[in-house]
C-alpha positions in Angstrom: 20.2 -10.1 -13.0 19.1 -10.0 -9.4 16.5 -8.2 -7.5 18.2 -7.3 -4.2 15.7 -6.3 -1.3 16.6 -4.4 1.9 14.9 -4.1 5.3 13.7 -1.3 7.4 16.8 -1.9 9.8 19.7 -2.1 6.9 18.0 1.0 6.2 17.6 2.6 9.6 20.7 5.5 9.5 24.1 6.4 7.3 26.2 3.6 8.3 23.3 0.8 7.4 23.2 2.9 3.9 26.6 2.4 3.2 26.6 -1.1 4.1 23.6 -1.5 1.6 25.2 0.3 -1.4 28.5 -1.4 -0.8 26.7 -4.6 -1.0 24.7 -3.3 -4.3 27.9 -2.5 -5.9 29.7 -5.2 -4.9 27.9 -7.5 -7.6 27.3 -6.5 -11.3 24.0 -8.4 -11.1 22.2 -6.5 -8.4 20.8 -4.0 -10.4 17.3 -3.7 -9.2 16.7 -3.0 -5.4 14.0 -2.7 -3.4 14.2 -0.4 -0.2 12.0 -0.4 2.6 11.1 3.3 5.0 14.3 3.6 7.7 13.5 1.3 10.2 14.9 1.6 13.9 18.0 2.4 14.7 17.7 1.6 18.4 15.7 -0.6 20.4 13.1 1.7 21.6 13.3 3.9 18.6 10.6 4.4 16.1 10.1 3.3 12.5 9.7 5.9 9.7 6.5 4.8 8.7 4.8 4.3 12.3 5.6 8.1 12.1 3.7 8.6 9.2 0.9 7.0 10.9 0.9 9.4 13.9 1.0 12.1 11.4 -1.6 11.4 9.4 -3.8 10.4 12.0 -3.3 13.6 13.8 -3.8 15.6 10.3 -7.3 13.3 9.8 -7.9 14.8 13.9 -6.6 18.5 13.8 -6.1 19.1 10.0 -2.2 20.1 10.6 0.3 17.7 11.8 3.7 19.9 11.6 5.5 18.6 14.7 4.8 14.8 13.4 6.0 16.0 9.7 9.1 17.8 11.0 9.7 14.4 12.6 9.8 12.5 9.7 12.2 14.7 7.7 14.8 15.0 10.8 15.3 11.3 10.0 15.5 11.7 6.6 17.7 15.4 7.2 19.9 13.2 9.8 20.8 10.5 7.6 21.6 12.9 4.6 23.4 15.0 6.6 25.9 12.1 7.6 25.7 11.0 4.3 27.0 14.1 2.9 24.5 14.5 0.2 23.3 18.0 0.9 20.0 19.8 1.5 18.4 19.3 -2.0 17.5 16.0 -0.8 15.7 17.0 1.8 13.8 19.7 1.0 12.5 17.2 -1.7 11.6 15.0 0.7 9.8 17.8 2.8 8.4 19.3 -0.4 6.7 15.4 -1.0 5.2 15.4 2.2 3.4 18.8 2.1 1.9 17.7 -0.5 0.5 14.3 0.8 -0.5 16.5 3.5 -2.4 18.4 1.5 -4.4 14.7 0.0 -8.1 15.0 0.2 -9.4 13.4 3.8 -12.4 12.3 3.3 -11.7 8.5 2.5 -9.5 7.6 5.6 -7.9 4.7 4.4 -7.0 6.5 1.1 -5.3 9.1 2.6 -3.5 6.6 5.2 -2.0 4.9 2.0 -0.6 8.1 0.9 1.2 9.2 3.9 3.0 5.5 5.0 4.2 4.8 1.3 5.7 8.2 1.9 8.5 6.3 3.6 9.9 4.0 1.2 9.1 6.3 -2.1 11.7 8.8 0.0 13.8 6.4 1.3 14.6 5.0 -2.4 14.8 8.1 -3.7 17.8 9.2 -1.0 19.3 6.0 -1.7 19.7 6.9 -5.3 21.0 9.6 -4.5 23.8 8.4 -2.5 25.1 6.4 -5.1 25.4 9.1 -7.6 26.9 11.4 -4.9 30.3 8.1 -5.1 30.1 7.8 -8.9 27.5 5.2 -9.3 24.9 5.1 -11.9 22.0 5.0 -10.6 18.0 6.2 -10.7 15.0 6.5 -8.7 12.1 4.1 -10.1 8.5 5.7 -9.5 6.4 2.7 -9.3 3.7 4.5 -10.9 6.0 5.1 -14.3 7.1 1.8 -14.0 3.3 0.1 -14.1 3.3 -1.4 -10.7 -0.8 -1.2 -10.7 -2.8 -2.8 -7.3 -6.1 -3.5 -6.5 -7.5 -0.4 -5.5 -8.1 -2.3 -1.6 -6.2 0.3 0.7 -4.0 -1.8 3.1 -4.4 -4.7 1.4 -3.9 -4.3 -2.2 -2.6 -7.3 -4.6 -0.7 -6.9 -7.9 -2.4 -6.8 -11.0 -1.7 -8.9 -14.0 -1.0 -6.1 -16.2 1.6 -5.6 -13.6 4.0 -8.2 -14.9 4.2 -7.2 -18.7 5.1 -3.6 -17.7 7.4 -4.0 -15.1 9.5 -6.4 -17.5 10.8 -3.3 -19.4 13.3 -2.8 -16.1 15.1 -5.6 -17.2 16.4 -3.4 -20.3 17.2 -0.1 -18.3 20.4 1.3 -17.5 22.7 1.7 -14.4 21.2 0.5 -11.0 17.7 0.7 -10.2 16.4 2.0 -7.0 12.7 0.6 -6.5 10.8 1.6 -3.8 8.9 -1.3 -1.7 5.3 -1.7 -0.2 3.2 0.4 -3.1 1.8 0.8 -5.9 -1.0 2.4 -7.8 -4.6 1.9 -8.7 -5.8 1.9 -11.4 -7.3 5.2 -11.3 -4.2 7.0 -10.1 -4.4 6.5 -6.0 -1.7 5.3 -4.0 -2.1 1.8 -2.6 -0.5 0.2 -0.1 0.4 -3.7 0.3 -0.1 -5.0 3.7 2.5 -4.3 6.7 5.5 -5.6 5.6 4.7 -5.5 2.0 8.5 -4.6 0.3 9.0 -8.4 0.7 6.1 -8.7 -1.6 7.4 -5.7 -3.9 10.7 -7.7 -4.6 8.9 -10.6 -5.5 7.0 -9.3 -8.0 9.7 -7.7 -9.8 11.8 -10.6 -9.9 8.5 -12.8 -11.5 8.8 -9.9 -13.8 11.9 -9.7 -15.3 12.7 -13.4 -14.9 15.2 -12.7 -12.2 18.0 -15.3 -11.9 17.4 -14.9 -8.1 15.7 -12.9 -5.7 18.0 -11.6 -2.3 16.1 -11.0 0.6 18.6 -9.1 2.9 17.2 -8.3 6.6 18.8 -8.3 10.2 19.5 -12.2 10.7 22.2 -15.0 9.1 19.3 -16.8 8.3 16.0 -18.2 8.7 15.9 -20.0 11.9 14.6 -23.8 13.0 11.9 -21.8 15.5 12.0 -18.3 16.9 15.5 -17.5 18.6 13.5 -14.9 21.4 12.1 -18.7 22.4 14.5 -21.2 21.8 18.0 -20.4 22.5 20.4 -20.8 19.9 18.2 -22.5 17.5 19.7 -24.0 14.5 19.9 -22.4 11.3 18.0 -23.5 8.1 20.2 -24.2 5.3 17.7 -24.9 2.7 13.7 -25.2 2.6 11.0 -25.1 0.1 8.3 -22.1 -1.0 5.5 -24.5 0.6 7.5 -25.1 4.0 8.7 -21.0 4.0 5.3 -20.4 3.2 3.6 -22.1 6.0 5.9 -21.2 8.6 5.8 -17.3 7.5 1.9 -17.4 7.7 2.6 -18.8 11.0 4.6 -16.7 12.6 8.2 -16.4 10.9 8.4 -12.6 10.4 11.8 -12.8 8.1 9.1 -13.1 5.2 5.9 -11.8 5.0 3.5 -14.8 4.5 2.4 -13.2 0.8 5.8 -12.7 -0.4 6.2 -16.0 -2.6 3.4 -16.6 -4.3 5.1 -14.4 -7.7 8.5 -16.4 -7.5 6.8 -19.6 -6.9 4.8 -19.4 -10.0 8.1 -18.7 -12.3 10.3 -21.1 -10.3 12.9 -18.4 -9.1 15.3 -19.2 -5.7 15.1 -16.5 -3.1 17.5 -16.0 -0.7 17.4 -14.6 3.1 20.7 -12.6 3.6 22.3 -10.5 6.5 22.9 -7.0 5.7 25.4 -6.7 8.4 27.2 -10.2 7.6 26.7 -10.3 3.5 28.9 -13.3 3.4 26.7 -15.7 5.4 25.5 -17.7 2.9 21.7 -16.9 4.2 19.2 -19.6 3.7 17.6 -20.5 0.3 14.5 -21.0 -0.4 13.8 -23.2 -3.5 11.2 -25.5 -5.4 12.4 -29.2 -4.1 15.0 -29.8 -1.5 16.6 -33.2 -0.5 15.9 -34.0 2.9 19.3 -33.4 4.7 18.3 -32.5 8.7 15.1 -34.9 9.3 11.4 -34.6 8.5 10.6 -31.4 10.6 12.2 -28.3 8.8 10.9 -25.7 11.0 8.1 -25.1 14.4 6.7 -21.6 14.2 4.1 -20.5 16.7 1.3 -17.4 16.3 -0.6 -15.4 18.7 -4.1 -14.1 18.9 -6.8 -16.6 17.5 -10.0 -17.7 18.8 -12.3 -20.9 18.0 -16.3 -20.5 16.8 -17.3 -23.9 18.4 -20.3 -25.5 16.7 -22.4 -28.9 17.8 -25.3 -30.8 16.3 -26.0 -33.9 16.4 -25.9 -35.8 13.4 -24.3 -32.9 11.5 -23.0 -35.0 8.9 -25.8 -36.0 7.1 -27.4 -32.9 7.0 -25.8 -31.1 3.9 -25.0 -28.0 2.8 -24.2 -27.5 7.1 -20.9 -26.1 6.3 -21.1 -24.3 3.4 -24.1 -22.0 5.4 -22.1 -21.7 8.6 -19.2 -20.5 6.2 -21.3 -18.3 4.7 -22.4 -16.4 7.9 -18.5 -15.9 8.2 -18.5 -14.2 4.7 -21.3 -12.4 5.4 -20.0 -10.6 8.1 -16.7 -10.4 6.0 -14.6 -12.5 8.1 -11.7 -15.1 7.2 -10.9 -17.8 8.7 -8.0 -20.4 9.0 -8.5 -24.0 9.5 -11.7 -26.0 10.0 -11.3 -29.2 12.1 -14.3 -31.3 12.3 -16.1 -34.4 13.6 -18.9 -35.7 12.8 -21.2 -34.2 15.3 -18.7 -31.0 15.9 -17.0 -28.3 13.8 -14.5 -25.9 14.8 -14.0 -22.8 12.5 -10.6 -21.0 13.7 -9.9 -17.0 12.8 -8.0 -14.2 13.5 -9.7 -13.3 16.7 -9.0 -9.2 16.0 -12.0 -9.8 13.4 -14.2 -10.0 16.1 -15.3 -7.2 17.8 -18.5 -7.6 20.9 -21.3 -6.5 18.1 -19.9 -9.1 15.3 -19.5 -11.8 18.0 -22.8 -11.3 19.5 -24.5 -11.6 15.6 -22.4 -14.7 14.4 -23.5 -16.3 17.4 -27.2 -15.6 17.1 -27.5 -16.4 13.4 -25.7 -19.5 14.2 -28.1 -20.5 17.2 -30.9 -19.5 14.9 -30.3 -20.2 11.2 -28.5 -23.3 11.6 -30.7 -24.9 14.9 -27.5 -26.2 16.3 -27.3 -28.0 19.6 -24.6 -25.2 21.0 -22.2 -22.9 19.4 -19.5 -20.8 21.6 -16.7 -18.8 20.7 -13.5 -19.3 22.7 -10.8 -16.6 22.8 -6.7 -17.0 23.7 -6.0 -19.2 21.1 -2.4 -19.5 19.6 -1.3 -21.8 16.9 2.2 -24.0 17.3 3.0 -25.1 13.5 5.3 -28.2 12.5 6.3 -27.8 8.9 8.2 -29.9 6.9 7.7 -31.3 3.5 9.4 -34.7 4.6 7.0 -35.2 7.4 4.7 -37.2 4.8 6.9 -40.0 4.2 8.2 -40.3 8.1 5.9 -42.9 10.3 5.3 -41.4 13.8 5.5 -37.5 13.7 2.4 -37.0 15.2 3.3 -39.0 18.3 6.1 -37.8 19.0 4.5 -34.4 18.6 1.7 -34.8 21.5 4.2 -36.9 23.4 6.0 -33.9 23.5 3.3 -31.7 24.6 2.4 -34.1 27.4 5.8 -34.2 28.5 5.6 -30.2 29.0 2.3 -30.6 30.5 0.5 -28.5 27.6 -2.9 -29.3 27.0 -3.9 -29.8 23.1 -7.2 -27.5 22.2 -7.0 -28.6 18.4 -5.4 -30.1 16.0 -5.3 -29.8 12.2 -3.6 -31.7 9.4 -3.9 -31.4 6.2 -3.5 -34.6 3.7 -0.7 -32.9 1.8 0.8 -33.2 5.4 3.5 -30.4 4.9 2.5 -28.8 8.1 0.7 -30.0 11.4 -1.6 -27.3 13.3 -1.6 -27.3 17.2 -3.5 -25.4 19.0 -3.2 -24.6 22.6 -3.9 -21.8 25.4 -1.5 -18.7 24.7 0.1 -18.7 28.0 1.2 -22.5 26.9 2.4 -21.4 23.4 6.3 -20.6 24.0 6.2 -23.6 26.4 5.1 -25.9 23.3 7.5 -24.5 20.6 10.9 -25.2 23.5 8.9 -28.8 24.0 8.9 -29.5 20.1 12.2 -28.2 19.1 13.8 -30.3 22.3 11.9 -33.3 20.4 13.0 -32.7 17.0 16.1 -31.0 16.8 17.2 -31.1 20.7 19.3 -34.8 20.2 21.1 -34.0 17.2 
């Protein structure tokens, strides 16, 4: 049995829908899918559940939103419409989101959970209905019935262990199984949302729970690429690669996965694979326990935006102890995570997400640091992006690091940080944003340019 997974773009009108079901019932062993809210259909178009957004931030402003709801079920009415499926559809999908609408308010992020899952609870719930319009047996899973339960963090939620032992009773169920992605439910009944991107995550968790034979990721692309194709030209595909090395490079910037996703299929050893929707018969790339090293030490260079440095000084820092642990727990104080922590011994750099930080927080870290910790000078530096080699091989290969910087020097790119850790499956550069696409063309013309 497989768990099959499908994309807000193989998802985005009729044709896409056909393209999905035909690929469902093409093999007997994709009987649990995962669907995501229509994604676009056109460049400039917009996603399903960034319309949910507008509408329920304009219900949480004006307390009615029916242009932004009327725009939600066109896409829905469109798609049925070309689908020839009828009307009852829709006016259950229009029926659904009066009644979100009509959600208590007064906890913002609760009621923001209720309207985006909105798009893939619908979206699954057409799908199913599509394949029993051709003959196909097939059901609607409520995630609720089925025992998906979350921690109750809107946004942000993460699976429960309960989760697991319920969810196995799919495996038993009859027909095809239409499951939507990105939510779940709390434990005391509220709707709760996985991060952006969260159906990855969804599909993952069902195949850890039924002891899927494989989990099939399908999205938009062949496969996962060397290094981001809107940088590199033609970059080379990645036949194989490991949960560490996919894991690393989607926390880094690969958007194919989102950088949660693997953590269930990891644990129970299950192979995932990243398909085309619109090319089924690429064989995709696989993503697997171990790999033998077939295309050099360096499996991938992925690249993020939008990170800043907390720069601390003191001199002889080392021997004072407990320095580190009270600086990191100023961060947690203020409720802030953070990345990597390069150090010397008179010097610590503490990287984060620099969207944590807004003027007030800023101006408070950097006080209680100044104060509390009687450091010699601490400064936060913003426009940070972090260029990521990954590869599991880069352990056992003498020189990687060399050729690395050698390569940044050659593109005249000046190196703000750098972070490895001993495991050495990924190396962490960091470097002005304006520099960061410059580095990623300089390191796959290094590494993958000659061959």
């Amino acid at each position: 049995m497989k768990v099959a997974k499908f994309g807000g773009t193989s998802l985005a009108n009729a044709e896409q829908i056909r393209k999905v079901c035909s690929i469902i019932t093409a093999d007997p062993e994709r009987r649990l899918v995962v669907v995501s809210a229509p994604g676009k259909r056109f460049k400039d178009d917009i996603k399903v559940t960034d319309l949910l957004i507008k509408c329920a931030e304009k219900y949480i402003e004006c307390g009615k939103a029916d242009e932004e709801m009327e725009a939600v079920v066109a896409r829905y009415a469109e798609i049925a419409k070309e689908m020839n499926i009828g009307d009852e559809i829709v006016d259950i999908i229009k029926k659904d989101l009066c009644e979100r609408l009509s959600g208590d308010i007064s906890n913002k992020a609760k009621f923001m959970d209720l309207l985006k899952a909105a798009g893939e609870d619908n979206s699954a719930k057409l799908v199913a209905q599509y394949l029993k319009s051709i003959g196909v047996e097939a059901r609607y899973i409520n995630p609720k019935d089925a025992g998906l339960f979350l921690s109750d963090e809107f946004g942000n939620a993460r699976v429960l262990p309960q989760s697991y032992e319920n969810l196995k009773a799919l495996k038993d169920m009859d027909g095809i199984l239409i499951f939507p992605g990105f939510f779940g439910y709390s434990l005391q009944g509220d709707v709760v949302t996985f991060p952006r991107g969260g159906s990855d995550i969804t599909g993952s968790i069902l195949a850890a729970a039924i002891g899927a034979d494989m989990y099939e990721n399908f999205t938009d692309v062949d496969s996962v690429f060397v290094a981001n194709p809107n940088i590199v030209r033609n970059p080379k595909p990645i036949s194989v690669v490991t949960y560490r090395e996919m894991r690393e490079l989607s926390y880094s910037g690969f958007s194919v996965l989102h950088e949660e996703t693997l953590e269930p299929v990891y644990r129970r050893g299950i192979p995932v694979c990243i398909k085309n929707t619109n090319n089924p018969s690429a064989p995709g790339t696989m993503i697997v326990p171990e790999r033998k090293s077939k295309n050099g030490p360096v499996v991938g260079i992925s690249c993020d935006n939008g990170f800043c440095t907390i720069f601390v000084s003191k001199y002889m820092m080392n021997r004072e102890i407990g320095f580190g642990r009270r600086l990191l727990q100023i961060l947690e104080d203020e409720k802030l995570s953070y990345e990597h922590v390069p150090s010397g011994i008179d010097s610590i750099s503490v990287i984060l997400k620099e969207k944590q930080l807004n003027a007030e927080i800023e101006e408070r870290i950097l006080k209680r640091i100044k104060n509390e910790l009687e450091v010699d000078d601490v400064s936060i530096e913003r426009g940070l992006s972090l260029v990521m080699l990954v590869g599991e091989s880069m352990m056992r290969t003498v020189g990687i690091a060399s050729r690395a910087t050698g390569a940044f020097a050659k593109a005249g790119v000046n190196i703000e940080v750098i972070n490895q850790g001993s495991s050495e499956v990924s190396m962490m550069f960091g470097v002005r944003a304006e520099d960061a696409d410059k580095s990623v063309r300089a390191l796959y013309e290094e590494f993958f340019g000659g061959e």
